[in-house]
VOKELUM-100073 format. One record per residue (C-alpha): residue in one letter; x, y, z. Coordinates in steps of 0.2 Angstrom, whole numbers, padded with zeros to 4 digits, always signed. Example, Ala and Ser with C-alpha at 12.3 -4.5 7.8 and 13.67 -1.06 7.14 Angstrom:
BEGIN
A+0062-0022+0039S+0068-0005+0036
//
This chain:
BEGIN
X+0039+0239+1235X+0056+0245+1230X+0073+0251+1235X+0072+0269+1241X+0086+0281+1239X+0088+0299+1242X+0086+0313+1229X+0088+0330+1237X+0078+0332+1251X+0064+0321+1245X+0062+0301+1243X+0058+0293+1227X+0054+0274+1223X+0063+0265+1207X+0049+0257+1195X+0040+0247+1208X+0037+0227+1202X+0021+0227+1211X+0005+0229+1200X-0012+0239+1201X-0016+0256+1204X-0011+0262+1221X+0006+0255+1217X+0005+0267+1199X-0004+0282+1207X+0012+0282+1221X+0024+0282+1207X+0017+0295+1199X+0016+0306+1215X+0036+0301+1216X+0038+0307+1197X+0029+0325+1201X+0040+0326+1217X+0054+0323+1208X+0050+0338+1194X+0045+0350+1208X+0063+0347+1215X+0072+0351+1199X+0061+0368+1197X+0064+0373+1214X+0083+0369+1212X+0084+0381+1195X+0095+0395+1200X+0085+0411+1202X+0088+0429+1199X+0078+0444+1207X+0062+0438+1210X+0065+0432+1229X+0067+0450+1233X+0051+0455+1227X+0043+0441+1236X+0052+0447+1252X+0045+0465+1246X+0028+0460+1252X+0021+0457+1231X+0007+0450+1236X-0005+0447+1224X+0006+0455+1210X+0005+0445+1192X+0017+0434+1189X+0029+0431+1203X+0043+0424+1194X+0031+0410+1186X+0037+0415+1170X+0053+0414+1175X+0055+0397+1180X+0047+0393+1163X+0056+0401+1152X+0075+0402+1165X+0075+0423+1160X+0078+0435+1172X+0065+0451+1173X+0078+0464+1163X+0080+0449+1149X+0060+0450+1147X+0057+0469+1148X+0072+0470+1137X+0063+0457+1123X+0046+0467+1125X+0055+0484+1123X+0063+0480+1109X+0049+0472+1100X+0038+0485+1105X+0050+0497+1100X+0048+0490+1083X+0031+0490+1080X+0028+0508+1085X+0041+0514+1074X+0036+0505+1060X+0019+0511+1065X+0024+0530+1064X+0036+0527+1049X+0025+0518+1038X+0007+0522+1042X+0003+0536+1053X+0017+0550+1054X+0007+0566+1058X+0015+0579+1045X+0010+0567+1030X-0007+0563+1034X-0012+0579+1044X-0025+0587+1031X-0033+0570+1026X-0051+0574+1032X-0056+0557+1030X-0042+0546+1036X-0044+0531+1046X-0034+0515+1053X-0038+0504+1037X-0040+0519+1024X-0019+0521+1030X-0016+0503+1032X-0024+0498+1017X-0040+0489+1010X-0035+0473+1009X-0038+0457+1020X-0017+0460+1025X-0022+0476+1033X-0034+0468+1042X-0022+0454+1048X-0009+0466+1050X-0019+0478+1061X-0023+0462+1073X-0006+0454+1072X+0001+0470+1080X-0012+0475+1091X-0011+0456+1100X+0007+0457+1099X+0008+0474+1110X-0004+0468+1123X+0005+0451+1125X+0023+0462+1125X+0015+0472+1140X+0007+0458+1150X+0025+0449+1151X+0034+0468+1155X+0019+0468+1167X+0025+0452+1176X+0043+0456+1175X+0042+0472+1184X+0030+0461+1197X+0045+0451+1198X+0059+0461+1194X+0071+0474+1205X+0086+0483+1202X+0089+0499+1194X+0092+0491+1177X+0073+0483+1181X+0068+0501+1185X+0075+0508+1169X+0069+0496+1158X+0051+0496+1163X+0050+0514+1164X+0063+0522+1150X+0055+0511+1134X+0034+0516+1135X+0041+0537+1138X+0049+0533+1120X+0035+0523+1113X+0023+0538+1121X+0035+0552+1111X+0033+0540+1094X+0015+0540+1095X+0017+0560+1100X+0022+0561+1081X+0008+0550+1074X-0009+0556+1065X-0024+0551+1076X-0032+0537+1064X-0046+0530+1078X-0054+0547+1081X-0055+0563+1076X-0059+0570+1093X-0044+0579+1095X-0048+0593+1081X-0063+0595+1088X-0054+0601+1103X-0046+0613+1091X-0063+0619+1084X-0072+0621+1101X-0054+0629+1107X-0054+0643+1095X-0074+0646+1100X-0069+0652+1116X-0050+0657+1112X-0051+0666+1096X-0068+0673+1094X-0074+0672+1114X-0088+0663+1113X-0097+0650+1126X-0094+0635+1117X-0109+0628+1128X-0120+0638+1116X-0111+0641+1099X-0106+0625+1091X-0092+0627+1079X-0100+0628+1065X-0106+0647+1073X-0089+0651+1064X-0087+0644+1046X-0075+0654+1040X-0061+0649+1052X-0048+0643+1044X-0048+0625+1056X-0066+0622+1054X-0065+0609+1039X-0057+0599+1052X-0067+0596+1064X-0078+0582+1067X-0095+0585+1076X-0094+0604+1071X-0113+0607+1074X-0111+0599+1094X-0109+0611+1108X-0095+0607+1121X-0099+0592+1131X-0083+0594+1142X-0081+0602+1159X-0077+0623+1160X-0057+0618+1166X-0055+0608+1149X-0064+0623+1139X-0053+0635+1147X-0037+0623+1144X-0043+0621+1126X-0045+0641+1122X-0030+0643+1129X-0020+0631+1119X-0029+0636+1103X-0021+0654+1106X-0004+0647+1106X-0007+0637+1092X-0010+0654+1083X-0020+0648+1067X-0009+0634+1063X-0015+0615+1061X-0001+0607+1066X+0005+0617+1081X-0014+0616+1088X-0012+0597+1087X+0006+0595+1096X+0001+0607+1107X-0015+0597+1111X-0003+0580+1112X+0009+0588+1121X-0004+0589+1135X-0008+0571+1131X+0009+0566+1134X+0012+0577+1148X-0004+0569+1159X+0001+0550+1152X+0018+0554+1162X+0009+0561+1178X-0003+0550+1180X+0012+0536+1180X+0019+0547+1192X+0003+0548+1204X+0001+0529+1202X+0016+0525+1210X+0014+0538+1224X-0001+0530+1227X+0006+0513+1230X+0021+0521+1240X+0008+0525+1252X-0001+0510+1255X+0015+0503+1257X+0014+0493+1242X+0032+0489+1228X+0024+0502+1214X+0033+0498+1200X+0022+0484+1194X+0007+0496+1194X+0016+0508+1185X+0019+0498+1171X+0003+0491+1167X-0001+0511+1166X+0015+0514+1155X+0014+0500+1145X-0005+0497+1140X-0005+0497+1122X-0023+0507+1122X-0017+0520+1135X-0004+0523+1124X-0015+0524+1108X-0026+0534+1116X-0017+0546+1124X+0000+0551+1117X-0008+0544+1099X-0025+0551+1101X-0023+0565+1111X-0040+0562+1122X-0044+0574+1137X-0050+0558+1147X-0031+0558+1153X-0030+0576+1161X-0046+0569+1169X-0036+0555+1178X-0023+0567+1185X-0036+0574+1196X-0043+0558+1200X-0027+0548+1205X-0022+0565+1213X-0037+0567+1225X-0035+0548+1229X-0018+0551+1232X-0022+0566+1245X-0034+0556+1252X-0023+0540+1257X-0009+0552+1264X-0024+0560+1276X-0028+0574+1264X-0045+0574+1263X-0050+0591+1261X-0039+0594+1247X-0045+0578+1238X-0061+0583+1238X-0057+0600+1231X-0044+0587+1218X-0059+0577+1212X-0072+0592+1210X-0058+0599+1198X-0055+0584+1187X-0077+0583+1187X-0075+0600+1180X-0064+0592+1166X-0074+0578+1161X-0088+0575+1175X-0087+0557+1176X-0075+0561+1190X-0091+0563+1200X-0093+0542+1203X-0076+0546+1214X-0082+0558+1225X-0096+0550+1236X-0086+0532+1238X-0071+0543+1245X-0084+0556+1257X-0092+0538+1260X-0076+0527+1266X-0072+0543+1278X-0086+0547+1285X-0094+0527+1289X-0083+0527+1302X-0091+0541+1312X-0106+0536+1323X-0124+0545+1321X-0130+0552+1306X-0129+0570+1312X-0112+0571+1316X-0108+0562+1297X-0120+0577+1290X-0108+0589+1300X-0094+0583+1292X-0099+0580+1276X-0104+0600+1276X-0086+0603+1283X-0079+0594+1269X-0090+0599+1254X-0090+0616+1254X-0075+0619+1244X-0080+0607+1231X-0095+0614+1228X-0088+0633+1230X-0077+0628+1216X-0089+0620+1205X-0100+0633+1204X-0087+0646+1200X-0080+0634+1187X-0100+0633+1180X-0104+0652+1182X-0095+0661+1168X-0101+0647+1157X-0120+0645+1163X-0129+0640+1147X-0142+0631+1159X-0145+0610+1151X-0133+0611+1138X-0119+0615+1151X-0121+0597+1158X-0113+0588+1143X-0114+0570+1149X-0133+0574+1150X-0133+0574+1131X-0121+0559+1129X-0132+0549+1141X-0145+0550+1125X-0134+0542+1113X-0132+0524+1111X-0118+0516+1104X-0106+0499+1104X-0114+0497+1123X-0127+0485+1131X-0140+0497+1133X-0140+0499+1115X-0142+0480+1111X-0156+0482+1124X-0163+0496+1115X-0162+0487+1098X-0170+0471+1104X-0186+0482+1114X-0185+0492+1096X-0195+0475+1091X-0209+0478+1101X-0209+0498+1103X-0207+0514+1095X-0190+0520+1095X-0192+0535+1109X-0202+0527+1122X-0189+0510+1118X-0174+0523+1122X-0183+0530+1137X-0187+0513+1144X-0169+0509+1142X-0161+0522+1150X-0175+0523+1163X-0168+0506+1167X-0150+0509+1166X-0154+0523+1179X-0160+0511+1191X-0149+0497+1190X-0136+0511+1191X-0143+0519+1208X-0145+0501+1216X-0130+0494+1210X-0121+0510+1218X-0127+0512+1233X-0123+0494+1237X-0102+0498+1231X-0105+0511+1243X-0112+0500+1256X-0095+0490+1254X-0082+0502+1251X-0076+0508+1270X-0063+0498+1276X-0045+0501+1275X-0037+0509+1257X-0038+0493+1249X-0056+0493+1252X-0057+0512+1244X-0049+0508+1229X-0061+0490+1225X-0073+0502+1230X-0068+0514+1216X-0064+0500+1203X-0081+0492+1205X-0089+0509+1203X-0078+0511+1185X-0083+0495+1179X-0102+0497+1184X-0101+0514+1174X-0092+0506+1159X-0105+0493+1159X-0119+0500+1158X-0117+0516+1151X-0125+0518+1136X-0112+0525+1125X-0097+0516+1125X-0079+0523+1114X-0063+0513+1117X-0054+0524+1127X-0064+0524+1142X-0058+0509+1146X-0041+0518+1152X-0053+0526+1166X-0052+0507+1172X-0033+0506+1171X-0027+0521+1182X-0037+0514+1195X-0032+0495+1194X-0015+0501+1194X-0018+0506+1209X-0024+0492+1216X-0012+0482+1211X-0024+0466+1211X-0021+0452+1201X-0040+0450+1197X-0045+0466+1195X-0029+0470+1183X-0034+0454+1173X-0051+0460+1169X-0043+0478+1163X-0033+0469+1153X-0047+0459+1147X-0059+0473+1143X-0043+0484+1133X-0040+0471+1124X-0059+0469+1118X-0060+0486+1117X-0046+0489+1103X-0051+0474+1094X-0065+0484+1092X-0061+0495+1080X-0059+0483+1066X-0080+0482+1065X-0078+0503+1067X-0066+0506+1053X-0063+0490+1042X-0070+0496+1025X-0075+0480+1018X-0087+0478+1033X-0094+0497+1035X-0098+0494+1015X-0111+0479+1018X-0116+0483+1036X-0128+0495+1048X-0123+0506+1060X-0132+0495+1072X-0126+0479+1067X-0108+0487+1069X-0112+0492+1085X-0119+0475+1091X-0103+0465+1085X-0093+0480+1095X-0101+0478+1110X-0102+0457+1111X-0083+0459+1108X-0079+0473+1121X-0092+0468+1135X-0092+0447+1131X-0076+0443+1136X-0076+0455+1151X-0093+0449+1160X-0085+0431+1158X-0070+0434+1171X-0084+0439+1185X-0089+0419+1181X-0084+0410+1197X-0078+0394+1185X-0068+0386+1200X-0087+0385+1207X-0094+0380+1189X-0082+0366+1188X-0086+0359+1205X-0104+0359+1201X-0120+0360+1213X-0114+0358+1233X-0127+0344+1234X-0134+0337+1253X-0127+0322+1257X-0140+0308+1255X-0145+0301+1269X-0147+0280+1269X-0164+0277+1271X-0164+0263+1288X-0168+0246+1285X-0186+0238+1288X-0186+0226+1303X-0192+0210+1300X-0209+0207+1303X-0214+0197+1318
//
């Protein structure tokens, strides 16, 4: 062996003279010691108060410190700064409002460019902002203070007002809000029955994408809508602040709700709040695009929030409200009556409650659905449900396409899709009551399931997903968010890219979409630690020797 002598609180050998590979295997394990010393003795800054704050499994949890020796306010510093950059250059050079405004046909790569740098350039930025937000995601995990506090939450308000000022160039939803706004605001029409295109000498028509569809949005947002169309009084560009005002105003509040949320399961909110407030595709979405979807997620994480705080009356009546937005609110509202009422023994007394507790929902519903009552075409999702696009159920539908005609090859799929739906569902609500952490995998698995097998998918339903692994605060289930935004935005380079719309189908666009969105995603509910170990294989059992004869 060798002569021993101390190093910290661990023993190490000097280069043994011995041969063979015990004697190699030890020294090793002395090296690896010897390394794991050295890290633990690195001076450290603020992320052993957020280990003593109970972070459980929070991201990060000063790994990246140790790798890289910087403290959590020099990271979210770095990623504010570049961040910064990127979405002013993005306002300054590409996309500011006022200069592209009347451009009917403007997109991401008609403003970037048509060349293969735009291309480049589009991804460059868009992997740079997710990688900036996973490490102020794991900074703020690891971080406290109130410089911590400020840089985390001060740097996405401004990138949120930068993108307030920037032309939507992903989708063109936002003056369709416009168009359907003035059906109801200006001339009083149900805009579940006239399409815009009823009025085709207003002077925002041209502008609207869609114009021949009747609303497929809830009667609040209709309302919402007519009502900021009014104050926008005629003019294009005070409609569309006024529209991303609302944005940005519902981007803030659900950051807000998000943290009360984690206040009340006792969790360190900050880390939650930030993958809300930094998410490149929340932000794009949102303050950039102006879509409803985020005013849908106030009431969501509001009911949820009166429901954890013993509310749950009033969380009912919160999710029935954000339905009557955009009614995928709905998948919330049986996995929340569910988790409280399992708890109760016999099935009449859960009945009884249940009445007690839904009345009010449905009271509100149907006055939100009364004034409006254009019987099948006030259900909008209804219609969605029929089209098929960037999703798996399309690729399903294309591949049965083979075989059948295209209707009963759409009916098939969806008839499927509403199955696998129904089964998959009921088993989330089989698993769902527990304590709150047991609510909210309930709600997540419920989003995903819904994101999956929908059969029109857009980017920024992806963000439905974020609100509520915020709020988890899971390591996995904010990974696989992540996973699927990033997927998502990568997306639109087969939406938008000219050179590839100009030699490809609808169809084949939609297939590379979904492959990119959905691939990448399924893979990180692979259990690889299992892969890697391989089949659990029976021992063998040695067969016992023959005796001799005689």
């Amino acid at each position: 062996m060798g002569e021993r002598r101390e190093i910290g609180p661990r023993l190490a050998y000097e280069t043994p003279r011995g041969r063979g590979w015990a004697m190699r295997a030890r020294c090793a394990n002395d090296i690896l010691r010897i390394v794991q010393f050295t890290l633990r003795a690195a001076p450290r800054h603020d992320h052993s108060s957020a280990d003593r704050r109970g972070v459980g499994d929070d991201p990060g949890r000063g790994v990246g410190r140790r790798l890289t020796g910087l403290s959590a306010t020099s990271r979210l510093s770095a990623a504010a700064v570049v961040s910064g950059l990127i979405y002013s250059a993005y306002l300054i050079f590409v996309a500011a409002l006022p200069n592209h405004l009347t451009n009917e046909r403007l997109s991401l790569f008609s403003a970037l460019g048509r060349g293969d740098q735009s291309l480049a350039l589009s991804i460059l930025a868009s992997g740079t902002l997710f990688a900036l937000a996973i490490v102020a995601w794991q900074a703020a995990s690891a971080g406290s203070g109130w410089r911590v506090h400020a840089w985390a939450l001060i740097p996405p308000t401004v990138f949120g007002f930068l993108l307030l000022l920037t032309m939507p160039l992903t989708s063109r939803d936002l003056f369709y809000y416009v168009a359907s706004g003035r059906t109801l605001g200006i001339y009083g029409a149900n805009p579940y029955k006239l399409p815009p295109s009823a009025f085709p000498g207003d002077p925002l028509f041209p502008y609207a994408n869609w114009p021949d569809y009747t609303a497929p949005y809830g009667p609040i947002w209709l309302v919402i809508s007519g009502g900021l169309a009014r104050l926008g009084d005629g003019d294009l560009l005070w409609s569309v602040a006024l529209f991303k005002l609302l944005a940005f105003a519902s981007y803030l509040a659900c950051g807000g709700l998000i943290w009360a949320i984690l206040r009340s399961r006792g969790r360190a909110p900050l880390a939650g709040v930030v993958f809300w407030l930094w998410n490149p595709l929340v932000l794009a979405e949102f303050p950039g695009a102006g879509h409803n979807d985020v005013l849908m997620l106030v009431g969501l994480l509001l009911g949820v929030w009166l429901y954890l705080t013993g509310r749950v009356r009033p969380a009912m009546a919160a999710l029935a409200l954000a339905a009557m937005v955009k009614a995928v609110a709905l998948v919330a509202l049986p996995v929340l009556l569910w988790h409280h009422l399992a708890p109760r023994r016999g099935w009449s007394a859960r009945a009884r409650l249940a009445a007690r507790l839904l009345w009010l929902p449905a009271l509100l519903v149907a006055a939100c659905l009364g004034p409006f009552w254009a019987g099948a075409a006030t259900f909008g999702p209804v219609q969605e449900s029929g089209h098929y696009y960037a999703s798996l159920g399309h690729i399903a539908r294309i591949v049965l396409e083979w075989r059948l005609m295209p209707r009963p090859a759409g009916e098939l799929t969806r008839g499927t899709i509403f199955v696998i739906l129904l089964l998959r569902y009921l088993l989330i609500l089989r698993r769902a009551p527990g304590d709150a952490r047991s609510l909210l995998i309930g709600l997540a698995r419920a989003c995903f399931l819904l994101l999956v097998l929908w059969p029109f998918f857009v980017p920024w339903y992806s963000a439905w997903a974020v609100a509520i692994a915020a709020t988890l605060a899971s390591q996995r289930h904010s990974w696989r968010t992540m996973v699927l935004c990033t997927g998502a935005t990568f997306s639109y380079v087969f939406q938008f890219y000219l050179p590839l719309r100009m030699v490809t189908s609808v169809e084949f666009r939609s297939i590379l979409s979904a492959i990119v969105i959905f691939g990448p995603f399924l893979l990180t509910f692979v259990p690889w630690a299992a892969v890697r170990r391989g089949p659990a294989w029976p021992p063998r059992r040695d067969t016992p020797a023959r005796r001799p004869a005689g």
